[in-house]
Each structure stands twice: as structure tokens, then as C-alpha cells.
N, C-alpha and C positions, 0 to 999 in steps of 0.2 A: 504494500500500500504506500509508503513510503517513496516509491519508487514513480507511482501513478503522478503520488502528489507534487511532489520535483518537475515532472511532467508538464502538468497543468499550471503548476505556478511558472513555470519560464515559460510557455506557450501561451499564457493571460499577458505577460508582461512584452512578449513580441507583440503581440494583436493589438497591444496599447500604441504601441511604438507605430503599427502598420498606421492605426489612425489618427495619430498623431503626425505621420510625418507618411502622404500616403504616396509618394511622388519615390519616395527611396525605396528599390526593388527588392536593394537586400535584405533587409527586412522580409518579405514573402519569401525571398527564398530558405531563407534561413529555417523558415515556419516548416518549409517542405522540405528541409534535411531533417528539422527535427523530428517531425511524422516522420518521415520513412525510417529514420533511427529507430525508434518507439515501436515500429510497427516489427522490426525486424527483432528488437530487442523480446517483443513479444511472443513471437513465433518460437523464436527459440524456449522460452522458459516456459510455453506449453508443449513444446517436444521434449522437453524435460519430464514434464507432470505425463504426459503418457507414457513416457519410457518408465517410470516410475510402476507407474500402474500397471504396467504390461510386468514388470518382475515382480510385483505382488500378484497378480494372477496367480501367473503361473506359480509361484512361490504353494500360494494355496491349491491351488493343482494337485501339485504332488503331492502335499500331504493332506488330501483331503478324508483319506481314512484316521489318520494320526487325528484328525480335528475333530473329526464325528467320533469316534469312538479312542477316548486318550486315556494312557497307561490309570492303572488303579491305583490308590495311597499305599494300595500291598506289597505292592511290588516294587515299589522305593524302599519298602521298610525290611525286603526278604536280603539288601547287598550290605 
């Protein structure tokens, strides 16, 4: 969230700047490195969260017997 809000506050204070001064182009361009930054910066830390999610699957996958059916207090207490 942190990350959004950085974001939004230097993109609020470009947008001030566009219309404050709207004849200066770098200003808009700027706007649109910054979007395309943000957008790429995005991409990536949701190919993170799936990649995530994808070894938890399967993580539970395999042991989905171990999960439904898990060792008895007995048999920790038979070693």
C-alpha cells in the first residue's frame, strides 16, 4: 500500500504541475513514464503472488492425505 500511495502522491503533484504550467510537455511525459513504471512494477509483483500461489497448491497437493487424515498424538508419544 505504501507503494500505491508514493504512487498517487507524485502523480497528484505532476497533474498539478500539468495544470499549472500546461504548455510544458515534460510534465505529461513524465506522467507517462511514470504509468508505464507503475504498471510494469505491477505486473511483476502479481507474477509474484501467482507464482506464490501456484507452490502452495501444489505444496497442498501432495500432501493432501497428510492434511485430511494427520499423524495421531500416539504416535509422537510411541519414539
Amino acid at each position: 500500500s505504501c507503494l500505491l500511495f508514493r504512487y498517487y502522491a507524485s502523480r497528484g503533484k505532476l497533474i498539478g504541475k500539468v495544470a499549472k504550467f500546461p504548455h510544458i510537455d515534460d510534465y505529461r511525459e513524465c506522467i507517462r513514464d511514470m504509468d508505464e513504471k507503475q504498471a510494469i512494477t505491477m505486473r511483476y509483483i502479481i507474477m509474484e503472488i501467482r507464482n506464490h500461489y501456484a507452490t502452495l497448491h501444489d505444496l497442498i497437493l501432495k500432501n493432501i492425505d497428510r492434511i485430511k487424515m494427520p499423524r495421531s498424538n500416539n504416535a509422537i508419544n510411541m519414539y
